[in-house]
Structures are given as C-alpha cells and as structure tokens.
C-alpha positions as CSV (number, residue, x, y, z in Angstrom):
1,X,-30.9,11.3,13.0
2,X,-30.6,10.6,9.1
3,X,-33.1,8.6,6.9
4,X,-32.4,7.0,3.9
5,X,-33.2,9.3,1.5
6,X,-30.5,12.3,3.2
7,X,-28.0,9.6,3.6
8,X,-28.6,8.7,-0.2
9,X,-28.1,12.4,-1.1
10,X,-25.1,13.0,0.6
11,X,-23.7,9.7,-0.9
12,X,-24.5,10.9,-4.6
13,X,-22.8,14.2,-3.7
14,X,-19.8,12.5,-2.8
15,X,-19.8,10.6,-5.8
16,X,-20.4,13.5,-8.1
17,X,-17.4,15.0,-6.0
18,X,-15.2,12.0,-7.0
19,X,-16.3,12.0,-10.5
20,X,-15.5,15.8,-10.6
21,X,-11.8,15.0,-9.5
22,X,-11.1,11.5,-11.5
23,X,-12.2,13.9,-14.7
24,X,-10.0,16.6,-13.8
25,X,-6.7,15.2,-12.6
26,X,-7.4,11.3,-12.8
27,X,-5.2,8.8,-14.6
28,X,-6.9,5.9,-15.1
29,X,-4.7,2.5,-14.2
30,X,-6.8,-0.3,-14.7
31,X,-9.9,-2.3,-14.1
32,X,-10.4,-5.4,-12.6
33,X,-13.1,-8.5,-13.1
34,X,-16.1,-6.7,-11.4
35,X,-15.7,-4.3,-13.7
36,X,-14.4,-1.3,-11.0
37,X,-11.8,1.0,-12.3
38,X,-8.9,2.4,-10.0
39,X,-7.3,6.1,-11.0
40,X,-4.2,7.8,-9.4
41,X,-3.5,11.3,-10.1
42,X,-1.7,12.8,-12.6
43,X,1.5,14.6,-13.0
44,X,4.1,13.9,-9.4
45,X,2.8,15.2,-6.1
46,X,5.0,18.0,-4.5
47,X,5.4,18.0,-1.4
48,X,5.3,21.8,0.4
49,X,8.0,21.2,3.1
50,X,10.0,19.2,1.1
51,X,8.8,16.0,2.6
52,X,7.6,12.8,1.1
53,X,4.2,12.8,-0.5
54,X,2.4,10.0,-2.0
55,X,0.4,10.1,-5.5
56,X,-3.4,9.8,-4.5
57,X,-5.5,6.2,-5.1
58,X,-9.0,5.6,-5.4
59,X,-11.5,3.0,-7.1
60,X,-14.6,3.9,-9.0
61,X,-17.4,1.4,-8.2
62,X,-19.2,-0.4,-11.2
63,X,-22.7,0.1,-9.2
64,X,-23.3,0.1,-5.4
65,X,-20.0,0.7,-3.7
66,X,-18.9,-2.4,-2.4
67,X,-15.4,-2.4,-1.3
68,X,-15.6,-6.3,-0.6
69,X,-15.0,-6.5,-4.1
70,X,-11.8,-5.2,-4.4
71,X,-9.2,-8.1,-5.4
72,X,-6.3,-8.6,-3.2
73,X,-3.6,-7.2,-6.1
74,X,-6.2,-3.8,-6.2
75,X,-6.0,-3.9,-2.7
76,X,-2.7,-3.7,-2.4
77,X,-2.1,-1.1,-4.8
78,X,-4.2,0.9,-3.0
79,X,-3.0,1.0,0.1
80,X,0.2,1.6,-0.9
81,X,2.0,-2.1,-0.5
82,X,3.1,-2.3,-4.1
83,X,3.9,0.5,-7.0
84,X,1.6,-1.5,-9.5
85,X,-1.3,-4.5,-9.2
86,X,0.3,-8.1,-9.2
87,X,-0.6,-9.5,-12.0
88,X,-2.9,-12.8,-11.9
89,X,-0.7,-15.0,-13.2
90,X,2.1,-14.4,-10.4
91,X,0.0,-14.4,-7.4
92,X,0.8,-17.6,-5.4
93,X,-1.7,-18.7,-2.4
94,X,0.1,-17.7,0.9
95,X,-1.8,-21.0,2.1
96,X,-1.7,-23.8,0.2
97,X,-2.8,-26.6,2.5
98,X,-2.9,-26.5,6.3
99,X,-0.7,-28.8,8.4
C-alpha cells in the first residue's frame, strides 16, 4: 500500500514530466480566473495511418491540482467540444429559471 509521502513523489514526477513537455512542444492558449494556464501542442499532429488525430490539451494548475476549477468554456475546450474557449461575455445560462 502507498503512504503519503510515495504518492507525493510520484505526483511531483508527473508534474516535472508535464512541465518537461509544456516547455518543449507547448503552446500556451490562455489562462483563466484561478489563475491555471491551458497549452496545446505545437505545430499539426500527423497522423501515421492517415487517420484523424487530434492536437493534444492539458491545463497547468496554479497550486494543488484541482480540476473542480476548471470553468465550463476551459472545459470544453479541453475535451474537445469546441476549437477555442467561449468567451465570457457570450456564454448564456442553459437554465435560466425552472418551471
């Protein structure tokens, strides 16, 4: 079983891991409120069998990772819904008021 501290090592690793790859072939797209910062990668994915590939996503945590605090137009993004972030100022409430 894993303690704290070997979980904590292993998390750090990963992080220096994703660090490693934003630096290397990152493209930073934006930020958001809390202050996270999402990447894609740079340059257009190929495909080796000719097939569709998609450009890699990720988010870099200000602080503890906390993926609660990704905003629904960063969520999106990142799961491929939409090609870019909606912007603030054109999101509408899906719910207004209830019936």
């Amino acid at each position: 079983m894993m303690n704290s501290e070997n979980f904590s090592l292993v998390r750090r690793a990963s992080q220096v891991g994703t660090l490693l790859r934003t630096f290397l072939q990152g493209k930073e797209v934006g930020h958001d409120q809390f202050g996270n910062r999402y990447f894609c990668e740079r340059g257009k994915p190929r495909a080796a069998d000719g097939g569709r590939v998609r450009q890699k996503r990720w988010v870099i945590y200000k602080g503890e990772p906390e993926p609660t605090k990704i905003p629904p137009e960063w969520h999106i993004w990142l799961h491929y819904t939409a090609d870019a972030p909606i912007p603030e100022n054109e999101r509408k409430a899906r719910f207004s008021r209830c019936l």
